[in-house]
C-alpha positions as CSV (number, residue, x, y, z in Angstrom):
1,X,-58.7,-91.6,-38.5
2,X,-61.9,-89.7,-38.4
3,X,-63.2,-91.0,-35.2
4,X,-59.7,-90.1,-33.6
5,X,-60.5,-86.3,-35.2
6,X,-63.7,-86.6,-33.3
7,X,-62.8,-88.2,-29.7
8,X,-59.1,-86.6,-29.5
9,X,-60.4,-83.2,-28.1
10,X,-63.2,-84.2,-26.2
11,X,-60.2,-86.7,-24.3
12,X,-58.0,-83.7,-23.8
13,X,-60.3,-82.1,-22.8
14,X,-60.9,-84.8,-19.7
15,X,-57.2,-85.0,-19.1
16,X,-57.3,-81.4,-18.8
17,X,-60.2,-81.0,-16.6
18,X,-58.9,-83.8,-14.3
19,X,-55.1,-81.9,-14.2
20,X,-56.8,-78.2,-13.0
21,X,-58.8,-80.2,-10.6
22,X,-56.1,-81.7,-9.5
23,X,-54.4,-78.4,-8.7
24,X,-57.7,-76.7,-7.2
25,X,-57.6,-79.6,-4.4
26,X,-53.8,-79.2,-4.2
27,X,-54.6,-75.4,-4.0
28,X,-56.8,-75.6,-1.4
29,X,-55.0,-77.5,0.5
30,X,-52.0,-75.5,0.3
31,X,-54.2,-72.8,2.1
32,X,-55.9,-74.8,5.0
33,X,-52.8,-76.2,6.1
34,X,-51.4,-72.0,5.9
35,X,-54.4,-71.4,7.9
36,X,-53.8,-73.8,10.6
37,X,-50.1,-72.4,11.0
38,X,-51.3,-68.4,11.0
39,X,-53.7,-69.4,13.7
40,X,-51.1,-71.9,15.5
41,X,-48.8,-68.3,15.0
42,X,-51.4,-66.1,16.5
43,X,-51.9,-68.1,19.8
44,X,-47.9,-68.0,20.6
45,X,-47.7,-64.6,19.5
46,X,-48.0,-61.1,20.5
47,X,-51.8,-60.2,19.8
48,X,-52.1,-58.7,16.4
49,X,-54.9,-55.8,17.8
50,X,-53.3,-53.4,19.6
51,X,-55.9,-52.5,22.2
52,X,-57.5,-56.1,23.7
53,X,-59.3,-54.0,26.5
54,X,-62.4,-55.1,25.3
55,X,-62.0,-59.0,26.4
56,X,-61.7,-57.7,29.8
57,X,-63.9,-54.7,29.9
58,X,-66.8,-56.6,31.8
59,X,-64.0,-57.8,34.8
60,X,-64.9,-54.8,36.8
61,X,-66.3,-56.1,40.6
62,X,-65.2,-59.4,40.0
63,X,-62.8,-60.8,42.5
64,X,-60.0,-62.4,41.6
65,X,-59.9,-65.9,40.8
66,X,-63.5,-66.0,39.9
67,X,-64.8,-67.4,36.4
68,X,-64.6,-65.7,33.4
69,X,-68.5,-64.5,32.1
70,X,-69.6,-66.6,30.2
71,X,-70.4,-63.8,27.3
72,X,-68.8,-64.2,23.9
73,X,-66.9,-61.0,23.4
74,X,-64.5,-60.7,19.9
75,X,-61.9,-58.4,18.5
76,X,-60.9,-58.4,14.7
77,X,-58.1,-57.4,12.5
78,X,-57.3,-58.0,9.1
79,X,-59.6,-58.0,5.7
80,X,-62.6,-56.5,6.3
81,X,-62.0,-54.7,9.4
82,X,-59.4,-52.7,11.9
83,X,-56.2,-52.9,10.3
84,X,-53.9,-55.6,12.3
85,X,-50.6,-54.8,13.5
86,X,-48.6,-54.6,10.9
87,X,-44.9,-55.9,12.0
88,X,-46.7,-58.8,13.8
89,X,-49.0,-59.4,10.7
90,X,-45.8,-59.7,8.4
91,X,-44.2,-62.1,10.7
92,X,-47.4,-65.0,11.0
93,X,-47.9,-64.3,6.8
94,X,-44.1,-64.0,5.8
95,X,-42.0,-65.8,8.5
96,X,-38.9,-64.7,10.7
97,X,-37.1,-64.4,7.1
98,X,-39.8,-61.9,6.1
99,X,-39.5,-63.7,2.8
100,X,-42.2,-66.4,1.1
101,X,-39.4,-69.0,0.3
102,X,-40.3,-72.4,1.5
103,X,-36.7,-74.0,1.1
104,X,-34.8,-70.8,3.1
105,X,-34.9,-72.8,6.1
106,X,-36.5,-69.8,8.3
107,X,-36.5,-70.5,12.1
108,X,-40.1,-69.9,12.1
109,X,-42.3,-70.7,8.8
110,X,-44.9,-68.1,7.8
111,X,-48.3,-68.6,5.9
112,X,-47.1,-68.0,2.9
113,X,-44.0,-70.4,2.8
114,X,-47.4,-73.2,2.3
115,X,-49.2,-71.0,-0.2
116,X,-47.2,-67.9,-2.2
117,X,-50.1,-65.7,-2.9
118,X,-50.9,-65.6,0.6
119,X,-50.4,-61.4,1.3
120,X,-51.2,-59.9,4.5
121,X,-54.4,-58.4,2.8
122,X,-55.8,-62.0,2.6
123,X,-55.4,-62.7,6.1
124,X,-58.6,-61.9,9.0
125,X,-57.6,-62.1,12.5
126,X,-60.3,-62.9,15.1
127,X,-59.8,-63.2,19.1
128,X,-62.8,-64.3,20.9
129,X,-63.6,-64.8,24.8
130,X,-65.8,-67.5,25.6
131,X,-65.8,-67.8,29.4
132,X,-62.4,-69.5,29.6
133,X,-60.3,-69.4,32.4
134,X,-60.7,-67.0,35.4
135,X,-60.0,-63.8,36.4
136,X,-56.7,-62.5,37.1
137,X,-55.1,-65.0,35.1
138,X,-51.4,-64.0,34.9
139,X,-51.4,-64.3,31.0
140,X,-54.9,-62.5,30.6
141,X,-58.4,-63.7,29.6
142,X,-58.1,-66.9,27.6
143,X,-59.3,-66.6,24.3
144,X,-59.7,-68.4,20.8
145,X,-58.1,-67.2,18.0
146,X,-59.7,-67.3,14.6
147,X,-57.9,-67.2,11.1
148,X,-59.3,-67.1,8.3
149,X,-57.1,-66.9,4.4
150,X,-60.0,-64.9,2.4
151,X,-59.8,-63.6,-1.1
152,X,-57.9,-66.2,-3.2
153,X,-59.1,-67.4,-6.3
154,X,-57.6,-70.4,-7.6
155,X,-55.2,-70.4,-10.0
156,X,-55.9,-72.4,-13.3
157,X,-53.8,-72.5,-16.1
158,X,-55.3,-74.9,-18.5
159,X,-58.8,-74.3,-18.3
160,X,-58.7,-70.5,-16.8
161,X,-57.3,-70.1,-20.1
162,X,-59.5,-71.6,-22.4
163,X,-62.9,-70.7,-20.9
164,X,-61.7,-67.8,-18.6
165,X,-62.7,-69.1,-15.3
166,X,-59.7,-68.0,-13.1
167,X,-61.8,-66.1,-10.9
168,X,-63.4,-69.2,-8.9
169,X,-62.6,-67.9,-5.0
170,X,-60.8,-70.9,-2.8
171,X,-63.6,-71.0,-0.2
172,X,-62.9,-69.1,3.6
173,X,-60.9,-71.3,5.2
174,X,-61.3,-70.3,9.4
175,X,-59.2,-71.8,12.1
176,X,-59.8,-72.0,15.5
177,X,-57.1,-72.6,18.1
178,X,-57.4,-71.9,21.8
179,X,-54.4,-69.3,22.6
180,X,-51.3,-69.9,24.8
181,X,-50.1,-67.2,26.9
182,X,-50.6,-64.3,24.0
183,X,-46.8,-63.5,24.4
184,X,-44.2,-64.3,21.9
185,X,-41.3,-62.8,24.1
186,X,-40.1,-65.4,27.4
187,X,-39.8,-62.1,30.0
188,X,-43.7,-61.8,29.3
């Protein structure tokens, strides 16, 4: 009876430990796979800055049909920088339903439909030319689109409880796809 005193919390203890790190990789999963669809969003998507001048700033006396240069040039949005467009923003985090509810049956799935405390404010938007492509390109300079779900802590019942460590950050979680056409309408 004594020893079971004595081993009984330290064994609840384990089975509580393995249960929150259970949901921290379940967690964290939850927001890589929201990060792969905001970036898979982004690249069929109207741009979320509104002036992308900057990718193509450097195109002047360059003929057309002649390669990209090869410097890296970027434009940001989201945490931490410019503020991203805001109705195009809303529809990659929240969906065409505008609404974080994974079972709605939206006709396009947002980032948070994966993980429900995703918010606008935790999403960082980069578009980045590489050399890509050529110029005059009928859908513009080709670009790589960077997303990246910042700000989350993980969310731990059990042991955020007892010991108070509920404000462990889920780590930045970037994405890199290589855009489409940049267009989300088919007259573009």
């Amino acid at each position: 009876m004594i020893e079971a005193l004595l081993t009984m919390p330290i064994v609840l203890l384990v089975f509580a430990a393995l249960i929150e790190f259970g949901m921290a990789v379940f967690q964290f999963n939850q927001a890589a796979k929201a990060s792969q669809l905001g970036a898979r969003l982004a690249a069929v998507s109207d741009p979320l800055v509104s002036d992308m001048s900057t990718l193509t700033d450097d195109f002047a006396g360059l003929d057309e049909a002649e390669a990209v240069p090869a410097t890296i040039v970027s434009v940001n949005c989201g945490t931490g920088s410019t503020p991203c467009d805001t109705d195009r923003l809303n529809r990659i985090v929240y969906g065409s339903d505008g609404a974080c509810d994974p079972g709605a049956g939206a006709a396009v799935r947002g980032m948070c439909d994966f993980h429900p405390r995703i918010t606008p404010t935790n999403v960082h938007v980069s578009y980045h030319r590489a050399g890509l492509g050529y110029v005059g390109r009928p859908d513009g300079a080709v670009t790589t689109i960077t997303v990246e779900v910042r700000d989350l802590n993980f969310d731990l019942p059990f042991l955020g409880a007892l010991i108070g460590v509920n404000s462990i950050a889920i780590p930045v979680l970037p994405v890199t796809v290589t855009s489409e056409d940049l267009c989300s309408a088919k007259s573009c």
